[in-house]
C-alpha positions in Angstrom: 64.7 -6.8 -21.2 62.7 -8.6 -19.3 63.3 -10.2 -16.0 62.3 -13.6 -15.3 60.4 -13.4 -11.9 61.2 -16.7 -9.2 58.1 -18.9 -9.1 55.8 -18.2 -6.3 54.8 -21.1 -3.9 51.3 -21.1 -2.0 53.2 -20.2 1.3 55.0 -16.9 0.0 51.3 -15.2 -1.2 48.7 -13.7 0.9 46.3 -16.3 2.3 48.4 -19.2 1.0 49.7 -20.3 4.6 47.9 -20.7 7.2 48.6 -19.2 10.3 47.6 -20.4 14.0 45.4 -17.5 14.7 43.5 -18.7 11.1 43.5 -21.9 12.4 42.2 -21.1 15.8 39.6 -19.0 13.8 38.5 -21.8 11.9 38.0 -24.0 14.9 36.3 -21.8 17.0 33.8 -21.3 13.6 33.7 -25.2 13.6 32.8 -26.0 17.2 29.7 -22.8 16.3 28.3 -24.3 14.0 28.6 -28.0 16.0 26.9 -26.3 18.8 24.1 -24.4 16.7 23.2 -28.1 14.8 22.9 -29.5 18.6 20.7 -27.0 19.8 18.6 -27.7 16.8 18.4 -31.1 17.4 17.1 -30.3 21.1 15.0 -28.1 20.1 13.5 -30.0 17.6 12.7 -32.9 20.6 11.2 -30.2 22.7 8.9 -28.8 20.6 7.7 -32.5 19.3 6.8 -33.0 22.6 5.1 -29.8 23.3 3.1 -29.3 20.3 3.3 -32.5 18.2 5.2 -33.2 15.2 2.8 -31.2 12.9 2.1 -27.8 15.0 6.0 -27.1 15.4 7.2 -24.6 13.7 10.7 -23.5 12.4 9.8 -20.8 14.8 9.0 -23.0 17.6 12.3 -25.1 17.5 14.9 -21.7 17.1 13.1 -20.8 20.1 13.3 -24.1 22.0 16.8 -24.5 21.0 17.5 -21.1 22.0 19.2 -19.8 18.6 18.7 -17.2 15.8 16.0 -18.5 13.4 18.6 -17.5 10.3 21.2 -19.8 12.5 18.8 -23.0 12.5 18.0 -22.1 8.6 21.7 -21.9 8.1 21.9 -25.9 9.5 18.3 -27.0 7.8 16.2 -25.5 5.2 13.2 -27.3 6.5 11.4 -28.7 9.0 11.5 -31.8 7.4 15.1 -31.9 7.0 15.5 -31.1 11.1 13.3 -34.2 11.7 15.6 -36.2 9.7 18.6 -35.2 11.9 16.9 -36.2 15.0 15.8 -39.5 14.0 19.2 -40.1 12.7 20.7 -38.8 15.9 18.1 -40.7 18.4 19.1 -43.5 16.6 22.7 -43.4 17.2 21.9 -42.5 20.8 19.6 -45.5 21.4 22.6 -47.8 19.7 25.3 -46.2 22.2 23.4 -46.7 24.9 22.2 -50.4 24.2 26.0 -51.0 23.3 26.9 -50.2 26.5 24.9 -53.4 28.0 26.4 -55.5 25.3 28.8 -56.3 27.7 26.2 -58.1 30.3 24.3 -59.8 27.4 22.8 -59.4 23.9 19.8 -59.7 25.9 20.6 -56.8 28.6 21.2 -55.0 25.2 18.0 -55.1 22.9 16.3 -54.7 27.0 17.9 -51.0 26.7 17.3 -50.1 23.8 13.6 -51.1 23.8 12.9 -49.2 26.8 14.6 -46.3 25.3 12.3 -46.2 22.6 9.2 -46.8 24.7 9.7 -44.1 26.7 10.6 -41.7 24.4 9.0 -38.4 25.3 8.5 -37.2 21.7 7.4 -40.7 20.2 4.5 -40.5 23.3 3.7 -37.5 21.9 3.4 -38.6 18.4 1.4 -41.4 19.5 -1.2 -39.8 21.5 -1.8 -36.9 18.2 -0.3 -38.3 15.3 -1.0 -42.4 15.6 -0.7 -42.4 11.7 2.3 -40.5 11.5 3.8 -43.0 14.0 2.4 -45.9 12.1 4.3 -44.6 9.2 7.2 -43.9 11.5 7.4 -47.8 12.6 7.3 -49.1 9.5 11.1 -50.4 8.6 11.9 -49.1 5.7 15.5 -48.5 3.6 15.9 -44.9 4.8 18.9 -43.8 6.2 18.1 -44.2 10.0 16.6 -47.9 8.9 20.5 -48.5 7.5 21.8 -47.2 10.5 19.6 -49.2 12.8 20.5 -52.3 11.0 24.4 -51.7 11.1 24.3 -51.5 14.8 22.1 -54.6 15.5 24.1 -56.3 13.1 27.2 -55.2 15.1 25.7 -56.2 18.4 24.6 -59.8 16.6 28.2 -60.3 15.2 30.1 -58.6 19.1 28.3 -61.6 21.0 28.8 -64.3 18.6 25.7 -64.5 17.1 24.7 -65.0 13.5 24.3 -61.4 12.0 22.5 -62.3 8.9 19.5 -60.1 7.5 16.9 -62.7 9.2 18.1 -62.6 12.4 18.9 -58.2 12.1 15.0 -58.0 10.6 13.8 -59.8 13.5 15.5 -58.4 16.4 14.5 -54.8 14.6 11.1 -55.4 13.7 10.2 -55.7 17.7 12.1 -52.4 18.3 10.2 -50.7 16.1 7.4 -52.4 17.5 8.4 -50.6 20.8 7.1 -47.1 18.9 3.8 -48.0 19.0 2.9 -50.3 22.1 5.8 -49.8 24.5 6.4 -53.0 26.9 6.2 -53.4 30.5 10.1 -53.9 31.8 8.9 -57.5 32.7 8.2 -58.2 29.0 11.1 -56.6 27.9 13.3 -58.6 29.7 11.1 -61.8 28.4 11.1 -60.8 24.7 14.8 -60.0 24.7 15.4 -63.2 26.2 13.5 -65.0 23.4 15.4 -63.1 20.7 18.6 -63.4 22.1 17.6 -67.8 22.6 16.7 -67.4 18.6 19.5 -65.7 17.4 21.5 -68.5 19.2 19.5 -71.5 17.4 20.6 -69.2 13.7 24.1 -69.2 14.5 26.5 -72.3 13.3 28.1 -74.6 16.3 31.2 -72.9 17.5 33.9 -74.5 16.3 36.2 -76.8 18.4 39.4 -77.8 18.3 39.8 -81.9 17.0 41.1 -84.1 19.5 44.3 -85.1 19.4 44.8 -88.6 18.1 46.1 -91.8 21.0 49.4 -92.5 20.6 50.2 -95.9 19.3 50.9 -98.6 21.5 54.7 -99.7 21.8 55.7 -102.9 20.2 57.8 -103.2 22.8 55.5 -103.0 25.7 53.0 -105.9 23.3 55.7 -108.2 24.0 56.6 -107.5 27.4 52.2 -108.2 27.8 52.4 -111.3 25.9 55.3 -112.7 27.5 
C-alpha cells in the first residue's frame, strides 16, 4: 500500500523561501552590477574626451572606468551599445538639472540646460574631431534619447503653464540641440530662452477666469421710496 505523501509548498523545499542572508546576497549583487554600469558610463565620457568617439576602445573605457573588461562586456556587448547609455543618461542628467531652475522660470530652465550642453566636455571633443558625427548627433530624430528629451520639455512646458504641444516641444528642442554644435555665449542664452519662453506664452490658451458674479437686482421697495 501506498502512502499518500502531504503536498509540498514552495516554502518547505530547498531554495523555495528565501532567506535574509539570500536576500542580502541578492542586493549586495544588485547594487554591483549598479555600480559596474556607472563606472561604464564614466568611463565611457572620459575616454570620449580623451581620444574621440571613434579611437576609444572597449579597452580604453574598462580602463577609464576602472573595471574588468569581462565586467563592462557583462553590462554592454558594444561600444555602440555603451554610447547609447550615456546619451540616454546625459540626457536625463541635463533634464534634472534644468528642472531644478523650473522653479525660477521656464526661462532660467531651457538657460541651464543649454549651457549644459554647450559645455559638454565630450560633445567639444566630438566637435573639434568628429564635426559629422556631431552633425548626425544634432539632428532630432525618434530615438530613444529624442523621446526622452521630448517628455521632459514637455513636462517643463505643461509645470509652468505653458502649452505642451509638439510645436512648441520641437521648438524649444530644436535650439538645444542646436547648442551641440555652436554653443552660446551666457548673454545669448539668457536672450534666446527668453524669446522661447515669450513664444511658448503667445501658444498657450488665455487662462481661464472666474465669471463675474451677476448685480443684484434693485429692490422694489427702495424704487418707490426714490420715486416718492
Amino acid at each position: 500500500m501506498v502512502t499518500p505523501t502531504a503536498p509540498t509548498d514552495a516554502s518547505s523545499v530547498g531554495g523555495g523561501s528565501e532567506t535574509p542572508s539570500t536576500r542580502g546576497t541578492r542586493s549586495r549583487a544588485g547594487n554591483a552590477m549598479g555600480r559596474g554600469h556607472e563606472a561604464a558610463l564614466r568611463g565611457a565620457l572620459a575616454a570620449v574626451e580623451k581620444y574621440g568617439s571613434r579611437k576609444a576602445t572597449m579597452g580604453d573605457i574598462a580602463m577609464l572606468a576602472g573595471i574588468a573588461k569581462a565586467t563592462l562586456y557583462n553590462h554592454f556587448r558594444t561600444r555602440d551599445d555603451v554610447y547609447l547609455a550615456v546619451v540616454a543618461h546625459e540626457v536625463d542628467r541635463v533634464a534634472a538639472a534644468a528642472r531644478e531652475k523650473l522653479p525660477d522660470g521656464l526661462d532660467e530652465a531651457i538657460a541651464e540646460a543649454a549651457r549644459l550642453i554647450g559645455e559638454h566636455a565630450a560633445v567639444r571633443k566630438i566637435a573639434v574631431d568628429e564635426p559629422a558625427a556631431l552633425a548626425a548627433l544634432a539632428t532630432p530624430g525618434a530615438g530613444p534619447a529624442w523621446i526622452a528629451a521630448r517628455t521632459a520639455i514637455a513636462s517643463a512646458l505643461s509645470d509652468s503653464g505653458y502649452a505642451d504641444s509638439p510645436a512648441a516641444v520641437d521648438v524649444v528642442l530644436r535650439y538645444l540641440a542646436s547648442q551641440l554644435l555652436a554653443p552660446s555665449t551666457a548673454d545669448d542664452r539668457t536672450s534666446a530662452a527668453e524669446l522661447l519662453r515669450s513664444a511658448a506664452a503667445a501658444q498657450s490658451p488665455p487662462a481661464q477666469t472666474e465669471p463675474a458674479e451677476p448685480a443684484p437686482a434693485p429692490d422694489p421697495a427702495d424704487s418707490a421710496d426714490t420715486s416718492s
